[in-house]
N, C-alpha and C positions, 0 to 999 in steps of 0.2 A: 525548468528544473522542479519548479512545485506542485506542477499541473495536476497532477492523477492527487496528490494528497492536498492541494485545497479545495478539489472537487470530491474528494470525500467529506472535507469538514466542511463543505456549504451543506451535501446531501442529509449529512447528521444533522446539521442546525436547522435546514429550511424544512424537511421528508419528516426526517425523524422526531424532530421536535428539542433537541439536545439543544440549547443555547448556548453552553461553553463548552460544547464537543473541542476537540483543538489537537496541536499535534505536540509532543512532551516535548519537542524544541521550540517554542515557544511558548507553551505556559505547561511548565511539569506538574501541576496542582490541578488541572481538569480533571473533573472526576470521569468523562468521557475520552481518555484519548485513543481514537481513532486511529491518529497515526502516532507509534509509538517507536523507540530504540529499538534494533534488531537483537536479539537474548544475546549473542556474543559479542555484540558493542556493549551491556552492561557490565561485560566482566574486564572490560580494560579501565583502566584509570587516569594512566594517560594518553588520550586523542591524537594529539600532533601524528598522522601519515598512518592512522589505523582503518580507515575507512574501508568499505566492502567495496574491492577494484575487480574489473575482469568481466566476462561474458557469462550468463549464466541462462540457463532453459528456460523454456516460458512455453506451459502446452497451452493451447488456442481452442476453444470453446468453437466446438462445430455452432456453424448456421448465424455467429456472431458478423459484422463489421469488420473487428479483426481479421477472422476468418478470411475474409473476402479482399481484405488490402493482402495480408501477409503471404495468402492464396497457398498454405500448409497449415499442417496441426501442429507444428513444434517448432520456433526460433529460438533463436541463441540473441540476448540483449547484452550489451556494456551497460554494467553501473556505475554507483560512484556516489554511495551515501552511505549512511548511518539507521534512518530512520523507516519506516515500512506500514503497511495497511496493517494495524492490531487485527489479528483471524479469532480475537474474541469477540470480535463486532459484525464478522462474515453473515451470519445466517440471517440476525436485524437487517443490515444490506440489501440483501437477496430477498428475505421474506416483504422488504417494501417495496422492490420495482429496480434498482438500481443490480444491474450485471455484471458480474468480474468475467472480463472476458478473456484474461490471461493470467496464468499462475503457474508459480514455481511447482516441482512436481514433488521439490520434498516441503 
């Protein structure tokens, strides 16, 4: 369930050099958080059965891994969380070696 986001927060602490990189459900006080609430989970206030459910797109980065298991440019995933890769940390990411090989298209 945590995999993609605590391999972001090792990439930020071990690559980047962020030491208290983290995800705001676990320490909301990082001044790095990587992985943060998705914008229309912080306008609810009460949680209980609010979580982002259902299938949602996911374009595939030609010439990736991905690419090559999923063997198309466009899936449809199930989720089932609250929290997400901050896209204010994308380009640090990317500009050190580390690939987003799939993204929502909005």
């Amino acid at each position: 369930m945590y995999g993609m986001q605590m391999a972001v927060i090792e990439w930020a602490r071990n690559v980047l050099g962020w030491a208290d990189a983290h995800s705001v459900e676990m320490d909301e006080h990082t001044t790095h958080p990587v992985i943060d609430m998705m914008a229309e989970q912080k306008k609810i206030t009460a949680k209980g059965g609010t979580m982002r459910l259902g299938a949602y797109r996911c374009a595939i980065e030609k010439g990736t891994l991905a690419e090559k298991i999923y063997g198309k440019a466009e899936v449809s995933e199930r989720h089932r969380h609250r929290y997400e890769f901050n896209n204010a940390y994308f380009n640090d990411f990317e500009n050190s070696g580390l690939k987003a090989s799939g993204k929502n298209p909005e």
